[in-house]
C-alpha positions as CSV (number, residue, x, y, z in Angstrom):
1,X,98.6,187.2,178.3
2,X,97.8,190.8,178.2
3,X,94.7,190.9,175.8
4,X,93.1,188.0,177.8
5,X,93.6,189.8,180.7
6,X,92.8,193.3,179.2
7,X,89.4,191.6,177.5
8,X,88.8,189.4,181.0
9,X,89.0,192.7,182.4
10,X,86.5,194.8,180.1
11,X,84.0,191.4,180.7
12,X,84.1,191.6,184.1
13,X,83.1,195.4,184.0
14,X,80.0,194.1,182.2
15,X,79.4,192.1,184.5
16,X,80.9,188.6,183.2
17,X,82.7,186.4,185.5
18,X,85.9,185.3,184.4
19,X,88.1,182.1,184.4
20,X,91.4,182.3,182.8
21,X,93.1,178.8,181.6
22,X,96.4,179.3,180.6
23,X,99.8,177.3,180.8
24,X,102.7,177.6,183.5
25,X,104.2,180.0,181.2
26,X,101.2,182.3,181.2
27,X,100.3,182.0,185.1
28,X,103.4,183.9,185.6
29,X,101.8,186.9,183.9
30,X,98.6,186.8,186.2
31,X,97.9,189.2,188.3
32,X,96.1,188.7,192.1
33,X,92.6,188.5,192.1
34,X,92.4,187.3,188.3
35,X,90.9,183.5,188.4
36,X,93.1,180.9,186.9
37,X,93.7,177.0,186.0
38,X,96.9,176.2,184.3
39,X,96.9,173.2,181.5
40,X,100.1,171.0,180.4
41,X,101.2,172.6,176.7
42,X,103.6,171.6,174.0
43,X,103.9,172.7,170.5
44,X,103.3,169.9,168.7
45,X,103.9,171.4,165.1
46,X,107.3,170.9,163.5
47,X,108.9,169.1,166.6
48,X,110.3,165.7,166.6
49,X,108.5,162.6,167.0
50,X,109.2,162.5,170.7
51,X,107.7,165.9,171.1
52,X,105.3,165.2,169.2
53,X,104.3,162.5,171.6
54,X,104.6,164.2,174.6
55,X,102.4,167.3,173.0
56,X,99.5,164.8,172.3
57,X,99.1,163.6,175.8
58,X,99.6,166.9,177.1
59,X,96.4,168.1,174.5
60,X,94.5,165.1,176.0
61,X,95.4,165.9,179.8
62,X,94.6,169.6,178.9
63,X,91.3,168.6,177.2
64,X,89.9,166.8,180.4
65,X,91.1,170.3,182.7
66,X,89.5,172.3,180.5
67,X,86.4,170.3,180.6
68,X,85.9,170.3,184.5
69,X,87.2,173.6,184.8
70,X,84.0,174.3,182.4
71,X,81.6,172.2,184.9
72,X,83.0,173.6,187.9
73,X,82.8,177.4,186.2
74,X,79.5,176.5,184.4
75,X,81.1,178.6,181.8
76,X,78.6,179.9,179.2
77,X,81.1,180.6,176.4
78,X,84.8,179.8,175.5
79,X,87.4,182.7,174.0
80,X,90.7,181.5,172.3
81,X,93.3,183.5,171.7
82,X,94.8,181.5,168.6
83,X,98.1,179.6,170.5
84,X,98.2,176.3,171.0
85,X,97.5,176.7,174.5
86,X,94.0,177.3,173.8
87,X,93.3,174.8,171.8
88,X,92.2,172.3,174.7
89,X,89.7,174.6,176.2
90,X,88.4,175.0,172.4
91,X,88.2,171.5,172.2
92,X,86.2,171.3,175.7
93,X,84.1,173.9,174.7
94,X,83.4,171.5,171.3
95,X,82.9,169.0,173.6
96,X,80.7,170.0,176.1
97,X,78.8,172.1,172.9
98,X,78.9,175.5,174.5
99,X,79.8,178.5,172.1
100,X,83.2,179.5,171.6
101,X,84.7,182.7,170.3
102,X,88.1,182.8,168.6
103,X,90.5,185.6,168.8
104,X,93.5,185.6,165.9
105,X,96.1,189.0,165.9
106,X,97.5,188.5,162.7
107,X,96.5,188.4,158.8
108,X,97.3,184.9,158.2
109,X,95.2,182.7,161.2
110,X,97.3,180.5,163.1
111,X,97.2,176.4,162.8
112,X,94.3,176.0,165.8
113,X,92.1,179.3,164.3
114,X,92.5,177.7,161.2
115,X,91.5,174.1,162.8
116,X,88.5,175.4,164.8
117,X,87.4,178.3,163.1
118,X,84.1,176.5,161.4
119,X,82.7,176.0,164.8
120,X,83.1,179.5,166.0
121,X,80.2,181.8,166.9
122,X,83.0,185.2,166.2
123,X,86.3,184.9,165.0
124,X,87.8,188.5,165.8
125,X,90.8,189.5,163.7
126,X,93.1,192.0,164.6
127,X,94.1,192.7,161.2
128,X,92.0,191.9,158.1
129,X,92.2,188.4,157.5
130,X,94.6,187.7,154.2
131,X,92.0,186.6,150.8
132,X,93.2,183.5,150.7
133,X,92.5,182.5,154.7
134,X,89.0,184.4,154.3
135,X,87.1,181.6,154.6
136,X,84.3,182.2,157.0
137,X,83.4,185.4,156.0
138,X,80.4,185.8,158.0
139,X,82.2,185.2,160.9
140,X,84.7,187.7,160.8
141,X,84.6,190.8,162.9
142,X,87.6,193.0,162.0
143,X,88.8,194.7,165.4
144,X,92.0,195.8,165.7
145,X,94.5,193.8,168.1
146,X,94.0,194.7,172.0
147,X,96.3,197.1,173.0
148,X,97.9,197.9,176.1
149,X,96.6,201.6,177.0
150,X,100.1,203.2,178.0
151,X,101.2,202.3,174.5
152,X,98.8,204.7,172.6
153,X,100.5,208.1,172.7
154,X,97.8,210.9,172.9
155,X,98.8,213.6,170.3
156,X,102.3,212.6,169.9
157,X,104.5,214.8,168.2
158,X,107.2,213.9,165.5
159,X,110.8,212.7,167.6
160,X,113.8,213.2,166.3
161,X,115.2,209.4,166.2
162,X,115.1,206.2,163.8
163,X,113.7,203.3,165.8
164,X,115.0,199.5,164.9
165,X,113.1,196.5,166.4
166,X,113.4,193.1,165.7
167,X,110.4,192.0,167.7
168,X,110.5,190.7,171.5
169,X,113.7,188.1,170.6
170,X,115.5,190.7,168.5
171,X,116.7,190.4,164.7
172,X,120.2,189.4,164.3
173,X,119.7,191.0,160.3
174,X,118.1,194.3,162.0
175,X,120.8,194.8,164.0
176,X,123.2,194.6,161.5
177,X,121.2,196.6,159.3
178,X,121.0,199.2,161.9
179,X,124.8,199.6,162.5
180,X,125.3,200.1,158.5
181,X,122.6,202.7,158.1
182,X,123.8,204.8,161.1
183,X,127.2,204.8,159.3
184,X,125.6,205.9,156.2
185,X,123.3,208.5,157.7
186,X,125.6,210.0,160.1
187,X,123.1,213.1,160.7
188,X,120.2,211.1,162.3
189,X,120.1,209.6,165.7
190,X,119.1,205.9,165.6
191,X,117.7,203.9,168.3
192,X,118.3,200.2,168.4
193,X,116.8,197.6,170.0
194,X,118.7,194.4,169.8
195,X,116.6,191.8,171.8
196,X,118.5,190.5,175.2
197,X,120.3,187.8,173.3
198,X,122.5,189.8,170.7
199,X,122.9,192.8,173.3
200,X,126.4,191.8,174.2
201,X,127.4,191.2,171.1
202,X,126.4,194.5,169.7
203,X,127.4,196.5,172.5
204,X,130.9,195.1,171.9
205,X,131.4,196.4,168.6
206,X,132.7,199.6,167.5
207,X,129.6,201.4,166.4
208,X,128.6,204.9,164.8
209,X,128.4,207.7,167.6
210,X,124.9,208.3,166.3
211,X,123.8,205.2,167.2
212,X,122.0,203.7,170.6
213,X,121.7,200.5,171.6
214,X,119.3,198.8,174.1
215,X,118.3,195.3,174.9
216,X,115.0,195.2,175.6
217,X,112.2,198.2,176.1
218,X,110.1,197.6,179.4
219,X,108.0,200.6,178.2
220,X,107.8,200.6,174.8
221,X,106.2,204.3,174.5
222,X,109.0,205.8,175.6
223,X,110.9,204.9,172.4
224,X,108.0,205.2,170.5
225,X,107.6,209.1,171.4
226,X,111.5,209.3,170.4
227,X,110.8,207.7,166.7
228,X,110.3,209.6,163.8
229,X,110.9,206.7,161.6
230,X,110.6,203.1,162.6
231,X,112.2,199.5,160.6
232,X,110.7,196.7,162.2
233,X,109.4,192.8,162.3
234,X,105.9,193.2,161.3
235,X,104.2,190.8,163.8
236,X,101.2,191.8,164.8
237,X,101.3,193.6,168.0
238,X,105.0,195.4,166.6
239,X,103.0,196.3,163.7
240,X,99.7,197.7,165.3
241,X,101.6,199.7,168.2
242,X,104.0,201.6,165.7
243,X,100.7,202.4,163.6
244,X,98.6,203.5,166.3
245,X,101.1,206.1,167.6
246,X,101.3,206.9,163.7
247,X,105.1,206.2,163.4
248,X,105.4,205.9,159.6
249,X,107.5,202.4,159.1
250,X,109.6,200.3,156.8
251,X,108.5,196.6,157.6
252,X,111.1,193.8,157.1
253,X,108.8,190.7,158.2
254,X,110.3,187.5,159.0
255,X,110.9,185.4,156.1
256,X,111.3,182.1,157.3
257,X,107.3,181.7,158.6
258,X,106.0,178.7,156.9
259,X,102.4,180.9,156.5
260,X,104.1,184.4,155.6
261,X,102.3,185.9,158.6
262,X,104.5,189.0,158.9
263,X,104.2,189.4,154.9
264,X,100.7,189.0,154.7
265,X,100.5,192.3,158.1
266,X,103.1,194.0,156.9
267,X,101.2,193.5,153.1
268,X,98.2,195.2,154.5
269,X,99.5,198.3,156.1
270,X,101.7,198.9,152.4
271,X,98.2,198.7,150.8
272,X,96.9,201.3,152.8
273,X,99.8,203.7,152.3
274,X,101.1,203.3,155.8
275,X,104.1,202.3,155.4
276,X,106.8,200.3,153.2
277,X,108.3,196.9,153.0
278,X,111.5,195.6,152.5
279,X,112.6,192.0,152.3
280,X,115.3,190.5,154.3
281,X,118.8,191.5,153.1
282,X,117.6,194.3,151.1
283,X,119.4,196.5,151.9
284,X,120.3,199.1,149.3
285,X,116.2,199.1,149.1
286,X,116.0,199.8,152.9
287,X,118.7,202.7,152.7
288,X,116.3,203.9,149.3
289,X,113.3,204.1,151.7
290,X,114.5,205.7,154.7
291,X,116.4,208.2,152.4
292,X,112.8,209.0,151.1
293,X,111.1,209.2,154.3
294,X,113.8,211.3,155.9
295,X,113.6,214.0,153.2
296,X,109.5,214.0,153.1
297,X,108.1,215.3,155.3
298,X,104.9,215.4,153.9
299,X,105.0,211.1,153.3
300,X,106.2,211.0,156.6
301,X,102.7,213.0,157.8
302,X,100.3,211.0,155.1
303,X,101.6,207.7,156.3
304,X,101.5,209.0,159.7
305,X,97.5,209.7,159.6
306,X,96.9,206.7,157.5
307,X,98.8,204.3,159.8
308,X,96.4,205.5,163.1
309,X,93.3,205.3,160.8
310,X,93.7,201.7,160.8
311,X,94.6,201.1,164.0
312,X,91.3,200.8,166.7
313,X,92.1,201.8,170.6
314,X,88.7,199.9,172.2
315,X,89.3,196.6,170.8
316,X,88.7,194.8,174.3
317,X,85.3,197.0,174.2
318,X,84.1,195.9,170.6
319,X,85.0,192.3,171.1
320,X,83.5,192.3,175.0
321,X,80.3,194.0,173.5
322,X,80.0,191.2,170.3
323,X,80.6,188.2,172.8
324,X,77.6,189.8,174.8
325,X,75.4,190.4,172.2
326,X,75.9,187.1,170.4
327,X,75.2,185.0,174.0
328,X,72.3,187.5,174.3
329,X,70.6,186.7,170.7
């Protein structure tokens, strides 16, 4: 919910009003004062039949929300963030033929970008889009994902530590990983976090003395001005807050993603000479890496200055001032 509520937020300063529409799951993330309607929503790709079911009429019942909410609002224009959850207010907007704007974080557009993106005044990518998903190129404005401010470290200074993230659920394979190559780095500290549902486990085991484990980080920064040297998912907003602080990293995206999302981020930041990849299980190539980046300094530095080159800070602002400027043409 944050970079509708962060982009809601720059709008609003410009003198927009705002109507968030959102599910149950999203409403909890709201804060007071923020205008809200709350639609039914269910996955509907790759569940069973019966989910399936349930996830149509949940689309329908979300579509005829989203369409009085529209009315009531007398909206002007439609933003979707790419989930599923959005795709009923997209539909509305269709529907009611009022302009739409899409929003995708990743390299690889998600199913209801990809399903609506024809339509679409903007589509606004927080990551170059992948050549082979590049197919309205005129629509595409390349932004960089919305980021929350507290994340971006001003100046930040080289720490001493080796972060390992498996993204907001943890990474079983990660946390392994990171037990073996404390063991076989004994002079390095190494940070861990395991995600909430390992943390037991892994706190449980008899692990290197150089080696820290948390569950979860409430404020990610504060590991992130500890890291010298980051393996991570490569999700999108993983990905863009370790390269905005400049954290030179060895990306290990998710391999079981039927569109290769996390490859296709993780891709693009290797490209640019900020950063590595490993694949899953590699893990002789993952010791290689960090081996390399531990003992230059210098690729440590270039990766560092490449990584925040990519990275914008104002996102919220560029896509608040494109949505403005389209409705104004």
């Amino acid at each position: 919910m944050f970079p509708a509520l962060a982009l809601g937020q720059k709008l609003t300063e410009m003198g927009s009003d705002i109507m968030l529409i959102t599910d149950d799951r999203g409403a909890r993330f709201i804060t007071s004062g923020v205008n809200y309607e709350t639609v039914p929503s269910i996955a509907f790709f790759g569940k069973s039949i019966v989910k399936k079911v349930l996830s149509l009429g949940a689309y329908f019942k979300g579509v005829r929300i989203s369409k009085k909410v529209i009315d009531s609002f007398n909206a002007d224009a439609v933003v979707g963030f790419g989930g599923y959850t959005s795709f009923p207010a997209i539909q509305a907007a269709r529907a009611k033929k009022i302009p739409y704007f899409l929003i995708e974080q990743n390299s690889v557009p998600g199913r209801v970008t990809r399903l609506t993106q024809k339509r679409a005044r903007l589509v606004f990518f927080g990551i170059p889009p992948a050549p082979h998903m590049d197919k309205c190129k005129n629509k595409v404005v390349i932004t960089g994902n919305i980021l929350r401010k507290t994340v971006v470290l001003d100046k930040r200074s080289e720490g001493e530590s080796i972060l390992v993230q498996g993204g907001s659920q943890g990474a079983r394979s990660l946390n392994n990983l990171a037990f073996e190559l404390a063991a076989k780095f004994p002079g390095e500290r190494f940070i861990l976090i395991s995600g909430k549902r390992d943390f037991e486990e892994m706190t449980a085991r008899v692990r290197p003395s150089n080696l820290e484990i948390i569950d979860f980080a409430e404020q990610p920064e504060k590991l992130y001005a500890r890291a010298k040297i980051a393996i991570s998912r490569s999700g999108a907003m993983a990905l863009s807050e370790l390269m905005v602080n400049g954290i030179p990293s060895i990306f290990v995206p998710f391999p079981y993603s039927i569109d290769k999302d996390q490859l296709y981020n993780a891709s693009w930041a290797r490209d640019n000479d900020a950063a590595y990849i490993a694949e899953e299980g590699e893990i002789d190539c993952v010791e290689y890496l960090l081996k390399d980046l531990i003992e230059r300094r210098d690729l440590r530095e270039k990766m560092s200055v490449n990584a925040r080159r990519l990275v914008p800070t104002n996102a919220a602002d560029i896509i608040a001032e494109r949505i403005e400027q389209c409705l104004a043409a």
